[in-house]
Gaussian input, Z-matrix of N, CA and C with variables (Angstrom, degrees):
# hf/3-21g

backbone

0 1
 N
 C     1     B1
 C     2     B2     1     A1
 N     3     B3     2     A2     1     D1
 C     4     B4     3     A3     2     D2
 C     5     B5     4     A4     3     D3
 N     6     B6     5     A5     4     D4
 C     7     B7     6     A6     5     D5
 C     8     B8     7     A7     6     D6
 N     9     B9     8     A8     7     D7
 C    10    B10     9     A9     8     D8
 C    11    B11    10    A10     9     D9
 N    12    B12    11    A11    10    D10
 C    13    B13    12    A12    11    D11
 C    14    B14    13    A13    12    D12
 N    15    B15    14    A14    13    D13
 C    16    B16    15    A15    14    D14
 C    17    B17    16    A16    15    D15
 N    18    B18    17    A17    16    D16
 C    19    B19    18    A18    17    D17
 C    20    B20    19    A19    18    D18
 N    21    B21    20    A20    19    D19
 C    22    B22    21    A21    20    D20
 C    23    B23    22    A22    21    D21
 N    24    B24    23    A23    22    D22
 C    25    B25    24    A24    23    D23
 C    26    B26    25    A25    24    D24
 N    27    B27    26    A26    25    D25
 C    28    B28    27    A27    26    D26
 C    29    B29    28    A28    27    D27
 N    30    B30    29    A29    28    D28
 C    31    B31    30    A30    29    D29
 C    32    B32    31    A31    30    D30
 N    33    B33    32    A32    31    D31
 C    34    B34    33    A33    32    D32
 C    35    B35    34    A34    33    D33
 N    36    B36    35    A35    34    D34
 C    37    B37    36    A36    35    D35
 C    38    B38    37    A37    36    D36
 N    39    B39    38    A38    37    D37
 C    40    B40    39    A39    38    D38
 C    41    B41    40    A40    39    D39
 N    42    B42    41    A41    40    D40
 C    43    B43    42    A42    41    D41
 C    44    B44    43    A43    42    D42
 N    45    B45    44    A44    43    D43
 C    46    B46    45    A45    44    D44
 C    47    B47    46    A46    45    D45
 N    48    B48    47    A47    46    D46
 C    49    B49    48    A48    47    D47
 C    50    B50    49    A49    48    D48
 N    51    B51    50    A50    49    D49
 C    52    B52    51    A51    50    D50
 C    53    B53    52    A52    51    D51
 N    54    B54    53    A53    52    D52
 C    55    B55    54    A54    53    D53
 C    56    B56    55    A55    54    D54
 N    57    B57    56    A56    55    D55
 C    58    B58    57    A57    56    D56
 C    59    B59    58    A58    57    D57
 N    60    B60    59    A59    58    D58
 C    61    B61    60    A60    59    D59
 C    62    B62    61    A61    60    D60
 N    63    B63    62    A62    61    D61
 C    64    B64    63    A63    62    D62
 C    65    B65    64    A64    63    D63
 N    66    B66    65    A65    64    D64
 C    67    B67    66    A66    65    D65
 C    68    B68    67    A67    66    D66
 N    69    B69    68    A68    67    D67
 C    70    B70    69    A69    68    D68
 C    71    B71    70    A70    69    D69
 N    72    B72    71    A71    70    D70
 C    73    B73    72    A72    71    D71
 C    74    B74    73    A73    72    D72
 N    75    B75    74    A74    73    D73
 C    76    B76    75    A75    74    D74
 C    77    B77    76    A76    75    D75
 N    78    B78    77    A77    76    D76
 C    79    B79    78    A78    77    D77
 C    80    B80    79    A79    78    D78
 N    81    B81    80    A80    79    D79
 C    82    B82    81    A81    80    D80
 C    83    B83    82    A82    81    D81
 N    84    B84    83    A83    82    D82
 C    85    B85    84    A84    83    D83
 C    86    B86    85    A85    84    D84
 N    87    B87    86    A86    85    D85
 C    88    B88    87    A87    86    D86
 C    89    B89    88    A88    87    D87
 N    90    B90    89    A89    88    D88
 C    91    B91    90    A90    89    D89
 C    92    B92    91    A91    90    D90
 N    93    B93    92    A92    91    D91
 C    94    B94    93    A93    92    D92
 C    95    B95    94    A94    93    D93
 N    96    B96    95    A95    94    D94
 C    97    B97    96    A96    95    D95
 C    98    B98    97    A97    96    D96
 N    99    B99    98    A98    97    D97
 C   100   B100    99    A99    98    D98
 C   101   B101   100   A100    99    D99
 N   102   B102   101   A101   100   D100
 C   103   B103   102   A102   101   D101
 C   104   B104   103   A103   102   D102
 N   105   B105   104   A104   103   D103
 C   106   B106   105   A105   104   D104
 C   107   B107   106   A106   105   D105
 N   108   B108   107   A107   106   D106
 C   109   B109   108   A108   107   D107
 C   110   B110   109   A109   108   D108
 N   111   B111   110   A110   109   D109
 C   112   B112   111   A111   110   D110
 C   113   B113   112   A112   111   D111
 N   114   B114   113   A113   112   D112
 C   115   B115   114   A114   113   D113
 C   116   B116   115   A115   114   D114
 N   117   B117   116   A116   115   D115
 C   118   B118   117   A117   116   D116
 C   119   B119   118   A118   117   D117
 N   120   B120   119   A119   118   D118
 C   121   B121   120   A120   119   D119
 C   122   B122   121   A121   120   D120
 N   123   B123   122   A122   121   D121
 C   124   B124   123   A123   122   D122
 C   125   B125   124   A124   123   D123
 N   126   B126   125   A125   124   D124
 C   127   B127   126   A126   125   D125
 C   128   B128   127   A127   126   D126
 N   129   B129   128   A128   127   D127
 C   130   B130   129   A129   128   D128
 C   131   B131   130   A130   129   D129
 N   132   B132   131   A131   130   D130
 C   133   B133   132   A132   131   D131
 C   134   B134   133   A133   132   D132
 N   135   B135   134   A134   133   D133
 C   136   B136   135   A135   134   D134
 C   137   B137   136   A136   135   D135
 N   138   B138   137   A137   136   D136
 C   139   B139   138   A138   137   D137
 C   140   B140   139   A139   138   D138
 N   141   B141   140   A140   139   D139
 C   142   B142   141   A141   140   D140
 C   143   B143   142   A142   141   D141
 N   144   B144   143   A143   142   D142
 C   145   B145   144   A144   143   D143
 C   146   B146   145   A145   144   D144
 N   147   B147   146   A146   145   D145
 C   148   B148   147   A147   146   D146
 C   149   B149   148   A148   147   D147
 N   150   B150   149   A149   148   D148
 C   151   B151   150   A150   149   D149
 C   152   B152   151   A151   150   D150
 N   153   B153   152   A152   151   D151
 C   154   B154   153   A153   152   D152
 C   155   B155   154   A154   153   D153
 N   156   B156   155   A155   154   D154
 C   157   B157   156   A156   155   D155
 C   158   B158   157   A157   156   D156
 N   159   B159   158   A158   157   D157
 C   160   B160   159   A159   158   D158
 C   161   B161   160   A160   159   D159
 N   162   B162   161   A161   160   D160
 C   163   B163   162   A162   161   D161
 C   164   B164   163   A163   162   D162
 N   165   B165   164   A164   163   D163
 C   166   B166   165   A165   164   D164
 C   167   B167   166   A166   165   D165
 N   168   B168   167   A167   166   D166
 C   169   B169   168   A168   167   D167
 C   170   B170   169   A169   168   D168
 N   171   B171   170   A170   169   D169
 C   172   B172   171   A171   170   D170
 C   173   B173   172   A172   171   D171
 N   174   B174   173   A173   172   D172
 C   175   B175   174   A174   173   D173
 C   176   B176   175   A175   174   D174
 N   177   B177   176   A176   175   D175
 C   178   B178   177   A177   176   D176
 C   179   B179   178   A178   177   D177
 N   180   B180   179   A179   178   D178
 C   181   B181   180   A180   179   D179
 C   182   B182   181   A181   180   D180
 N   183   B183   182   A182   181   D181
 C   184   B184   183   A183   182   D182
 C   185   B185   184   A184   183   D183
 N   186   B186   185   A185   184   D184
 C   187   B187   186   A186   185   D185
 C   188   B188   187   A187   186   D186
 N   189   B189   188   A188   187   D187
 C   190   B190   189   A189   188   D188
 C   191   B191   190   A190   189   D189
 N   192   B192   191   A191   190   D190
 C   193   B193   192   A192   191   D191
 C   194   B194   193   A193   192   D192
 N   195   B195   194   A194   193   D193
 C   196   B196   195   A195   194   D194
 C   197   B197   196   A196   195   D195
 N   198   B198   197   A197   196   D196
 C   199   B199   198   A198   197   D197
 C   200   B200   199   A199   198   D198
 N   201   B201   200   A200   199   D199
 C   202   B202   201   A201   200   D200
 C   203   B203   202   A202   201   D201
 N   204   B204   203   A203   202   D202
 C   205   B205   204   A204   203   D203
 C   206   B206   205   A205   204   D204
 N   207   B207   206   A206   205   D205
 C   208   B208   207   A207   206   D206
 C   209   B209   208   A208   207   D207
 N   210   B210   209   A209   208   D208
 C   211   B211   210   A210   209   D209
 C   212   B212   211   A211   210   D210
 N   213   B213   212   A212   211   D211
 C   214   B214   213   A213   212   D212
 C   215   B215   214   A214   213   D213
 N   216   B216   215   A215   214   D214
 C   217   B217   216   A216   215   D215
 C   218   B218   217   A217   216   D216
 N   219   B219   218   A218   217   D217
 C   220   B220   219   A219   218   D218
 C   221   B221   220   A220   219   D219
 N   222   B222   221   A221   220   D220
 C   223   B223   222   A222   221   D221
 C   224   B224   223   A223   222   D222
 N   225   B225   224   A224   223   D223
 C   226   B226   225   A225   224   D224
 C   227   B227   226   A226   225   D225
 N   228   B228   227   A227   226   D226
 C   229   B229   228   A228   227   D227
 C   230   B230   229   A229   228   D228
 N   231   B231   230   A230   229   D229
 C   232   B232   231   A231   230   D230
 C   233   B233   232   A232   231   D231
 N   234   B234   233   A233   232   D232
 C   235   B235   234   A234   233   D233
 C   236   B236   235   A235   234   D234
 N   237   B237   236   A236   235   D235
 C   238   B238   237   A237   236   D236
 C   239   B239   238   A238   237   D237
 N   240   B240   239   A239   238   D238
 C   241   B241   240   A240   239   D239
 C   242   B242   241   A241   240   D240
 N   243   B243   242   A242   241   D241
 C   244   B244   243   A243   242   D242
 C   245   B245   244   A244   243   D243
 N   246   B246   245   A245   244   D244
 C   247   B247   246   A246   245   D245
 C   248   B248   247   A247   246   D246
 N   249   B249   248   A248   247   D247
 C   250   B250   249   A249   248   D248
 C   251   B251   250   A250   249   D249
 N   252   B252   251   A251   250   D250
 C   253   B253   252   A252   251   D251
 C   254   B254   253   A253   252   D252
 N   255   B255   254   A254   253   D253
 C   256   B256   255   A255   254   D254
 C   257   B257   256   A256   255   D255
 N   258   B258   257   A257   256   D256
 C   259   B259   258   A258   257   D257
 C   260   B260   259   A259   258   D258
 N   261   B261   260   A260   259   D259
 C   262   B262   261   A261   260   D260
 C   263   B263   262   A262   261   D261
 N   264   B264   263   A263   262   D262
 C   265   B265   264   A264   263   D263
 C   266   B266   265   A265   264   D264
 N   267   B267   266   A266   265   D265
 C   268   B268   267   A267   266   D266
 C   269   B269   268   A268   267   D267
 N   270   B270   269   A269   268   D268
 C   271   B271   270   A270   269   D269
 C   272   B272   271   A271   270   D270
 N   273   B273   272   A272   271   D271
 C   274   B274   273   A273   272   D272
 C   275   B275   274   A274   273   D273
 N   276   B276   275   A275   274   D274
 C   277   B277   276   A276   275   D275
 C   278   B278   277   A277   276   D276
 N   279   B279   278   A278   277   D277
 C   280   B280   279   A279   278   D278
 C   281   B281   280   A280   279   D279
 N   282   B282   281   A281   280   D280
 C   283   B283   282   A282   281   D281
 C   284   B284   283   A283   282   D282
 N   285   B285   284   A284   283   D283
 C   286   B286   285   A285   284   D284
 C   287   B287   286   A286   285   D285
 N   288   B288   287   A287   286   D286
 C   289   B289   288   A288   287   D287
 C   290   B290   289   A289   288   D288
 N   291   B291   290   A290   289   D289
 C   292   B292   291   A291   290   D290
 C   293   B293   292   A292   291   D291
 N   294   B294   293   A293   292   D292
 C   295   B295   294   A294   293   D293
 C   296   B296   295   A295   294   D294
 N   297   B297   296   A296   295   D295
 C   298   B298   297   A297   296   D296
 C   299   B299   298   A298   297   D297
 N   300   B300   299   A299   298   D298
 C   301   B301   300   A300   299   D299
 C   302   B302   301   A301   300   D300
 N   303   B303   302   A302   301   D301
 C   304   B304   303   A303   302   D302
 C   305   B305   304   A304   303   D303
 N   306   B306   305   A305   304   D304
 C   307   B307   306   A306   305   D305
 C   308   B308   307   A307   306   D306
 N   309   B309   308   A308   307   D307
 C   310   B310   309   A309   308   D308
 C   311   B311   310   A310   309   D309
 N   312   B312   311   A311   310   D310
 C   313   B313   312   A312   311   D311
 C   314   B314   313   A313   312   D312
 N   315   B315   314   A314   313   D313
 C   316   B316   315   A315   314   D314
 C   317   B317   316   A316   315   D315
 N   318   B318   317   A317   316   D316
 C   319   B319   318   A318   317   D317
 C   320   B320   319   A319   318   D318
 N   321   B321   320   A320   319   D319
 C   322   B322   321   A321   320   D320
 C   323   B323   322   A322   321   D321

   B1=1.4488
   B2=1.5208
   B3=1.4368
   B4=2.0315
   B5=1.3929
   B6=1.6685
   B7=1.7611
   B8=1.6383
   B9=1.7543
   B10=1.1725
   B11=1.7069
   B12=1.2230
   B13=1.3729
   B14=1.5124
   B15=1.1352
   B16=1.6738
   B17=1.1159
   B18=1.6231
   B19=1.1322
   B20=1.4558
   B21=1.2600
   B22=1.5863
   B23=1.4527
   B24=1.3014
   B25=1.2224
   B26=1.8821
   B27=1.0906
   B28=1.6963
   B29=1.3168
   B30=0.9747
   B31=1.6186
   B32=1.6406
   B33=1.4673
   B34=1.7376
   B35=1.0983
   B36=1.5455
   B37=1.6316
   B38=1.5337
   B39=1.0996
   B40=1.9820
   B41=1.6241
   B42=1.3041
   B43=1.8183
   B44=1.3065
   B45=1.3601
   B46=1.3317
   B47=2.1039
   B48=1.2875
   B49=1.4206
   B50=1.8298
   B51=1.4734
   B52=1.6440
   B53=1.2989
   B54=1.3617
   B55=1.4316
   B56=1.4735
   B57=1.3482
   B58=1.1270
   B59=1.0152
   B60=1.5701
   B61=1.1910
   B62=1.3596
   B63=1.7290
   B64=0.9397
   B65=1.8587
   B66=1.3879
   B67=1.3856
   B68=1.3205
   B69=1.4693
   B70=1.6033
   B71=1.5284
   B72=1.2389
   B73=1.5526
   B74=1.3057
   B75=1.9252
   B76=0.7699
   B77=2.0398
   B78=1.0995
   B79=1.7575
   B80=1.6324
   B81=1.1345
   B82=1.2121
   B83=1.9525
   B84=1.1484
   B85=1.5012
   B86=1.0868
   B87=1.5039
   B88=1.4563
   B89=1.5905
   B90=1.1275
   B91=1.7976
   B92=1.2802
   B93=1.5561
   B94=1.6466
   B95=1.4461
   B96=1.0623
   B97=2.1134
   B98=1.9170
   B99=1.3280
   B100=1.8119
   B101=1.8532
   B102=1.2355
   B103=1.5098
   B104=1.6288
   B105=1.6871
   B106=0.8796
   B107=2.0619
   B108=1.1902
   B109=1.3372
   B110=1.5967
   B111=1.5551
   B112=1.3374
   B113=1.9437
   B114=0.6610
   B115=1.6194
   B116=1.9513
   B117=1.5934
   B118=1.8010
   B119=1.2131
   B120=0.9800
   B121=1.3892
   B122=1.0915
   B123=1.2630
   B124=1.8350
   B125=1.3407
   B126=1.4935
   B127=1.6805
   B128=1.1361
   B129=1.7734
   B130=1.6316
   B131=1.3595
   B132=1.5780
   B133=1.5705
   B134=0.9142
   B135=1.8204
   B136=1.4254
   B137=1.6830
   B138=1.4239
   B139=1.6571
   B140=1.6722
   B141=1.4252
   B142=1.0481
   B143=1.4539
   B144=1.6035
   B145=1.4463
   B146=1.5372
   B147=1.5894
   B148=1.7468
   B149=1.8153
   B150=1.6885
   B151=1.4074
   B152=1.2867
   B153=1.2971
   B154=1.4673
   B155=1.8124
   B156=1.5541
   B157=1.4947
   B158=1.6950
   B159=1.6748
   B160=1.5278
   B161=2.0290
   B162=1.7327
   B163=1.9950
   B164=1.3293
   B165=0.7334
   B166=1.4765
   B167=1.5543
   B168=0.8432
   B169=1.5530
   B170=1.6303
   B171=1.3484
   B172=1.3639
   B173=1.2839
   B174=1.6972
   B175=0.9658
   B176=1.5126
   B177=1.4552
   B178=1.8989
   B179=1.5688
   B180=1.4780
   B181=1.3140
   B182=1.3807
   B183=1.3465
   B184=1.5964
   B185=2.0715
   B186=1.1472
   B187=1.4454
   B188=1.2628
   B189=1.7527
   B190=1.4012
   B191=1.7021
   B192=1.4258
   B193=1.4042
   B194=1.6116
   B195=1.3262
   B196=1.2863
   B197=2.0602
   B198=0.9864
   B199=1.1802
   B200=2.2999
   B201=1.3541
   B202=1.2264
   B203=1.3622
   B204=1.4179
   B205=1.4693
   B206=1.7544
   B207=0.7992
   B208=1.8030
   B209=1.6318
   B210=1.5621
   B211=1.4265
   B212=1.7284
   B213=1.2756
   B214=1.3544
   B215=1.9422
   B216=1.1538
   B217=1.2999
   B218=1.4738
   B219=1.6146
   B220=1.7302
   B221=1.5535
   B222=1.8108
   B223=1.1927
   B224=1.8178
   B225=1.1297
   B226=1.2517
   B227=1.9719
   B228=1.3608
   B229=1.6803
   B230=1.4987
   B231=0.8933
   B232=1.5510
   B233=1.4206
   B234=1.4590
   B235=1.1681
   B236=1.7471
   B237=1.0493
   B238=2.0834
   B239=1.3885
   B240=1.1006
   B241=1.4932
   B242=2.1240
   B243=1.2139
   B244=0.9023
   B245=1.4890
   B246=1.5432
   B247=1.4088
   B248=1.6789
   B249=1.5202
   B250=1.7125
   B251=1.6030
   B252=1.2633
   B253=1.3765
   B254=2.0208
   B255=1.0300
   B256=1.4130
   B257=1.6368
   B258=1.5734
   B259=1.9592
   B260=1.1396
   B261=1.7595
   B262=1.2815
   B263=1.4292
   B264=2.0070
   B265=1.0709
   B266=1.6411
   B267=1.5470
   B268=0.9318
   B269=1.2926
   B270=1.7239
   B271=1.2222
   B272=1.2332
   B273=0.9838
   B274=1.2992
   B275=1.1101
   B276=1.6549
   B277=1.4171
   B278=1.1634
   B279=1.7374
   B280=1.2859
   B281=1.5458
   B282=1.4043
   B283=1.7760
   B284=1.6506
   B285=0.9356
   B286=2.0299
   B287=1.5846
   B288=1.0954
   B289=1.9390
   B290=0.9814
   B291=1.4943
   B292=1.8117
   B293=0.8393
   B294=1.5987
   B295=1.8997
   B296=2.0658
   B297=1.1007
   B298=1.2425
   B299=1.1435
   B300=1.3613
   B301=1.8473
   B302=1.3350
   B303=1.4487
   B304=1.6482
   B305=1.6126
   B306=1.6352
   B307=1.1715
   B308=1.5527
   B309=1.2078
   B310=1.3419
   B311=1.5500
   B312=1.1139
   B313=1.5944
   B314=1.7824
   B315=1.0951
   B316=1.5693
   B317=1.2037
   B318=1.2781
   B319=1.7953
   B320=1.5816
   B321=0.9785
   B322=1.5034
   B323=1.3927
   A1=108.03
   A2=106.79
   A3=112.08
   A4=84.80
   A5=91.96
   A6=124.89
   A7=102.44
   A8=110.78
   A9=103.44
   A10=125.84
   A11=113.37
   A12=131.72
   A13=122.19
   A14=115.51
   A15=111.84
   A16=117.09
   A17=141.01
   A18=157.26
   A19=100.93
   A20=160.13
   A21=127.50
   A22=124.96
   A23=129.19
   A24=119.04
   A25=91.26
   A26=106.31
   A27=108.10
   A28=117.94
   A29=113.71
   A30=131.24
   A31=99.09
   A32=120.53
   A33=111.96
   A34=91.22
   A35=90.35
   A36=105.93
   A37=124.81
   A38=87.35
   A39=103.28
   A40=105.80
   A41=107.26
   A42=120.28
   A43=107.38
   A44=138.28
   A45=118.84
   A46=71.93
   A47=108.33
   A48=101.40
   A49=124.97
   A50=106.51
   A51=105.64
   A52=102.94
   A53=101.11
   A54=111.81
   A55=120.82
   A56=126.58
   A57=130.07
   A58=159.55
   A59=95.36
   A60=150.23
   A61=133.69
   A62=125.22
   A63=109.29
   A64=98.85
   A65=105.22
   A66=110.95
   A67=148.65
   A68=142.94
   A69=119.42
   A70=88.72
   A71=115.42
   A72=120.81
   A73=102.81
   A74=112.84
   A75=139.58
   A76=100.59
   A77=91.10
   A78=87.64
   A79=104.18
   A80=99.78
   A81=120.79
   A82=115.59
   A83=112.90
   A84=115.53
   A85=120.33
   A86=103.08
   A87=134.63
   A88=94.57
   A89=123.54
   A90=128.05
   A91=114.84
   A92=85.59
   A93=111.63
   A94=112.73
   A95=129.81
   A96=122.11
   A97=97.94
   A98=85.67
   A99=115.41
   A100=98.08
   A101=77.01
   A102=104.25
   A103=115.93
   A104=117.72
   A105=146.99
   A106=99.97
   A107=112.14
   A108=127.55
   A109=130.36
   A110=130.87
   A111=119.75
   A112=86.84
   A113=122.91
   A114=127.97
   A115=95.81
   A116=106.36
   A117=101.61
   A118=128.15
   A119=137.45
   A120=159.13
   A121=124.41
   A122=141.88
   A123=105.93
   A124=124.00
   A125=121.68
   A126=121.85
   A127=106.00
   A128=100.15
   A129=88.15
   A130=108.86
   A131=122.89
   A132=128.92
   A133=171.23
   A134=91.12
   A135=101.06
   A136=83.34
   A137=132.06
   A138=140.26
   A139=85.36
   A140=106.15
   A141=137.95
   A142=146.11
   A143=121.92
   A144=112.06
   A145=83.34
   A146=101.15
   A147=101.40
   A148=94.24
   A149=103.77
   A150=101.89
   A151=101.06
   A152=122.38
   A153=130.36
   A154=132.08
   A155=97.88
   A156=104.57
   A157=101.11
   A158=104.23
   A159=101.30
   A160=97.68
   A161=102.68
   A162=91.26
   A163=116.98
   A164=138.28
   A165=136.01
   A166=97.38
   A167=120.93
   A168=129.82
   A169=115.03
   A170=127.80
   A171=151.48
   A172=140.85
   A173=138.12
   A174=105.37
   A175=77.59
   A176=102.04
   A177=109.71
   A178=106.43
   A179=130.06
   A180=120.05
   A181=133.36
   A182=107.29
   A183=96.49
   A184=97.02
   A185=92.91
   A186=111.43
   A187=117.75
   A188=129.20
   A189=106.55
   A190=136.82
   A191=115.28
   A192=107.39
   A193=140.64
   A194=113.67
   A195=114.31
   A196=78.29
   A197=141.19
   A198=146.42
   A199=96.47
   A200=102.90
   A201=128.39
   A202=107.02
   A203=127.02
   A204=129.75
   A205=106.62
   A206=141.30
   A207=157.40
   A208=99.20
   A209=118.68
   A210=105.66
   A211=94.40
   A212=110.09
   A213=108.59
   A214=122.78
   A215=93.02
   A216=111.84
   A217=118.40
   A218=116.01
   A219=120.86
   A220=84.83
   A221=113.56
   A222=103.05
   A223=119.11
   A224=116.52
   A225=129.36
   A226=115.36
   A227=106.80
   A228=97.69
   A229=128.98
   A230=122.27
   A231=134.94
   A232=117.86
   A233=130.53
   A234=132.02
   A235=112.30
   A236=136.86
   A237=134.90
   A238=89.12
   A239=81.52
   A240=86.95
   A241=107.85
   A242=131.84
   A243=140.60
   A244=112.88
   A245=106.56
   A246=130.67
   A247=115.90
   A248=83.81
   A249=86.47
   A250=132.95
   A251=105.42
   A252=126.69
   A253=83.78
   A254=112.02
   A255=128.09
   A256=103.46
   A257=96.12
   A258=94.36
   A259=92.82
   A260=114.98
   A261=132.48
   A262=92.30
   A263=116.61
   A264=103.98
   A265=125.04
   A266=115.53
   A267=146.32
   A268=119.19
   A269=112.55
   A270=124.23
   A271=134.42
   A272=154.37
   A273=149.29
   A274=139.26
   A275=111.15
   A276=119.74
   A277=126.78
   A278=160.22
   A279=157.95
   A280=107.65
   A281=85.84
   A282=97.33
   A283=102.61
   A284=87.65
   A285=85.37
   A286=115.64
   A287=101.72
   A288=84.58
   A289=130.30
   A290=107.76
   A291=119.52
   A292=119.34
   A293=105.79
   A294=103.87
   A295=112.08
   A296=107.34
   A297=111.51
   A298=122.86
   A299=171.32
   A300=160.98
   A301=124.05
   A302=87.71
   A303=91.92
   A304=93.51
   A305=110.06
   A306=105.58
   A307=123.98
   A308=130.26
   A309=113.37
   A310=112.87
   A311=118.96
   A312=132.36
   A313=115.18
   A314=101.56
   A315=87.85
   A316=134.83
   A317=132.30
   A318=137.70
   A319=112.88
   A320=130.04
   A321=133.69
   A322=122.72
   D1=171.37
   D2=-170.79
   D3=-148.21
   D4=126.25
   D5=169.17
   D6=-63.86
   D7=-12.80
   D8=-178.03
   D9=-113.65
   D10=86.37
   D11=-150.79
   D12=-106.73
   D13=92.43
   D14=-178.34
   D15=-94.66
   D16=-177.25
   D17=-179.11
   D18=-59.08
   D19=-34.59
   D20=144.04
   D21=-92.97
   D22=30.21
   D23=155.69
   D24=138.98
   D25=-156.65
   D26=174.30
   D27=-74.51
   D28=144.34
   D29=-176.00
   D30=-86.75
   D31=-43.93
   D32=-169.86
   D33=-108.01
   D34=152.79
   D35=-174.08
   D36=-83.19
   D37=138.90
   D38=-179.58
   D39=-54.48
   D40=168.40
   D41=163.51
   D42=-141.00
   D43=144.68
   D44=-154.67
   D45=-156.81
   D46=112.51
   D47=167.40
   D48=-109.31
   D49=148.72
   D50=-167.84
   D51=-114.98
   D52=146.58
   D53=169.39
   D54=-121.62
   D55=145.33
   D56=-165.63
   D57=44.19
   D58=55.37
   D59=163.50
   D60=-31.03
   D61=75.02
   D62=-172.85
   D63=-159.17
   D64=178.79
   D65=154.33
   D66=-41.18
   D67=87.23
   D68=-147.60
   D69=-126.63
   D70=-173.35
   D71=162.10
   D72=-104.73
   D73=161.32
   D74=-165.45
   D75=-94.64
   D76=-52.57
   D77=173.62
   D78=-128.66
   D79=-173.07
   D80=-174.66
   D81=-95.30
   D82=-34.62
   D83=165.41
   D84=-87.18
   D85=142.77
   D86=-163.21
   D87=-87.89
   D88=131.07
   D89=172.00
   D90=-121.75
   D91=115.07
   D92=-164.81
   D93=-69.41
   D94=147.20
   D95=169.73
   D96=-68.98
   D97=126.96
   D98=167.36
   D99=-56.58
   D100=120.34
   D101=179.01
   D102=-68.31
   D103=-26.62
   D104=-132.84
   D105=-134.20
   D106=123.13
   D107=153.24
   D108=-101.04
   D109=115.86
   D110=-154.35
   D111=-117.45
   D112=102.55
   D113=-171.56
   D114=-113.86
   D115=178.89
   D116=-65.65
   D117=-76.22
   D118=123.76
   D119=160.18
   D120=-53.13
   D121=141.55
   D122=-50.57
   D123=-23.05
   D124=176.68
   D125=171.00
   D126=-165.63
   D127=150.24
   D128=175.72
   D129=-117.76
   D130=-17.99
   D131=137.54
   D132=160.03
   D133=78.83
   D134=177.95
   D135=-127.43
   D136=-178.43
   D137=159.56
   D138=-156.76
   D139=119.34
   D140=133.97
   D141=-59.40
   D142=95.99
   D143=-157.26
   D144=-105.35
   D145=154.50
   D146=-176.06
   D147=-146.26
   D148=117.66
   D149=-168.30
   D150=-96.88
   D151=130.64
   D152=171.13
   D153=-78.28
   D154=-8.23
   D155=157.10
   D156=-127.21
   D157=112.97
   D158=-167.85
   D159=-64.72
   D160=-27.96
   D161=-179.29
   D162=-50.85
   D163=22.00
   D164=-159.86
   D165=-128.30
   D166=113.45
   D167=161.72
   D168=-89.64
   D169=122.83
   D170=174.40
   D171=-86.68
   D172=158.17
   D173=171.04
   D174=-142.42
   D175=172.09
   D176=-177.07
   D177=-134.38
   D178=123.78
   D179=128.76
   D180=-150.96
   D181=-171.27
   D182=-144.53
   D183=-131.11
   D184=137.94
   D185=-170.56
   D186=-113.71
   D187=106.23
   D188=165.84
   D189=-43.10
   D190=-170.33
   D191=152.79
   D192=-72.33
   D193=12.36
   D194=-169.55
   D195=-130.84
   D196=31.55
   D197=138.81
   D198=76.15
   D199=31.51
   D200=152.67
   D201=-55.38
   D202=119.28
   D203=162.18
   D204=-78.56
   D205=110.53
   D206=-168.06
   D207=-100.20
   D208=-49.99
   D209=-176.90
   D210=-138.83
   D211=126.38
   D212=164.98
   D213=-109.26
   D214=141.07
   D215=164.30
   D216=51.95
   D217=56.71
   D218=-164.90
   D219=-82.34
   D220=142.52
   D221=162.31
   D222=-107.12
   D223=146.83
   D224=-152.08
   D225=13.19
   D226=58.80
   D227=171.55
   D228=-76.12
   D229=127.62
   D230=177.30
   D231=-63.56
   D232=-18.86
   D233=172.27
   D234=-159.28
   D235=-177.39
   D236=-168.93
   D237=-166.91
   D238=132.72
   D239=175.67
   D240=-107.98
   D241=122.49
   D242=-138.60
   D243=-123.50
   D244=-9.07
   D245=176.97
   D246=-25.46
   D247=-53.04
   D248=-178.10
   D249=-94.67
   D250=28.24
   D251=-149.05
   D252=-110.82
   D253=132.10
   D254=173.26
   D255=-61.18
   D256=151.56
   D257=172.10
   D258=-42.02
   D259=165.68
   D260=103.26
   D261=144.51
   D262=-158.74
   D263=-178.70
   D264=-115.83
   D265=159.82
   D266=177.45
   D267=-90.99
   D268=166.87
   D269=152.89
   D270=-114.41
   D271=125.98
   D272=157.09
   D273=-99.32
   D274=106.36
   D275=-169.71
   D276=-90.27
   D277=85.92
   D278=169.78
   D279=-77.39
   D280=132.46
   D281=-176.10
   D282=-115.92
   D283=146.14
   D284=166.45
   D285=-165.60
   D286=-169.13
   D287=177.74
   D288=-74.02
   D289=-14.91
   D290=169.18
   D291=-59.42
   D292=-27.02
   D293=-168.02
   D294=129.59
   D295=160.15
   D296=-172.09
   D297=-71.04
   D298=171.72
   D299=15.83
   D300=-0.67
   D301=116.39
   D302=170.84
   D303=-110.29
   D304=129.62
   D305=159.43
   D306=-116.51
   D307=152.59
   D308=176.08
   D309=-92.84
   D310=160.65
   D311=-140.80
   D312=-150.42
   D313=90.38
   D314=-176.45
   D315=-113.99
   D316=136.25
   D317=-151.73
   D318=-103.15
   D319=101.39
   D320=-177.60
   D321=-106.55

């Protein structure tokens, strides 16, 4: 604090010292590289999923914005055709044993 105090606050300047000071992480999980390429994005219709470890067996589906399931449970498809899918955006969920991706997906 300052004995020297005017009508917006102190006139001399504060010192405010820190300790331990360094680099930390922000969370606690490690984020792995996506196994998975969803090309091209936007689309109007075809989406191409391209898996980069073929051992891995997959599954795909895709959710509007009001959390509508639109396609359930494709197993390992190479491309969706999306043609009939109204503008706007989507979700796309692939599950596998690694673990889940949600990607977002958009229809133009």
């Amino acid at each position: 604090s300052s004995s020297d105090v005017g009508t917006f606050g102190m006139n001399t300047p504060a010192y405010f010292c820190i300790d331990n000071v360094g680099n930390y992480p922000l969370s606690t999980n490690d984020i792995k590289e996506s196994k998975f390429s969803i090309f091209p994005n936007p689309s109007s219709e075809l989406v191409f999923i391209r898996n980069y470890d073929q051992n891995i067996d997959f599954s795909v589906s895709i959710f509007d914005v009001y959390g509508k399931e639109i396609i359930h449970n494709l197993k390992n498809p190479k491309q969706i055709d999306i043609s009939s899918f109204a503008k706007g955006q989507y979700i796309l969920k692939i599950e596998s044993e690694e673990g889940t991706i949600n990607e977002r997906l958009l229809k133009i």
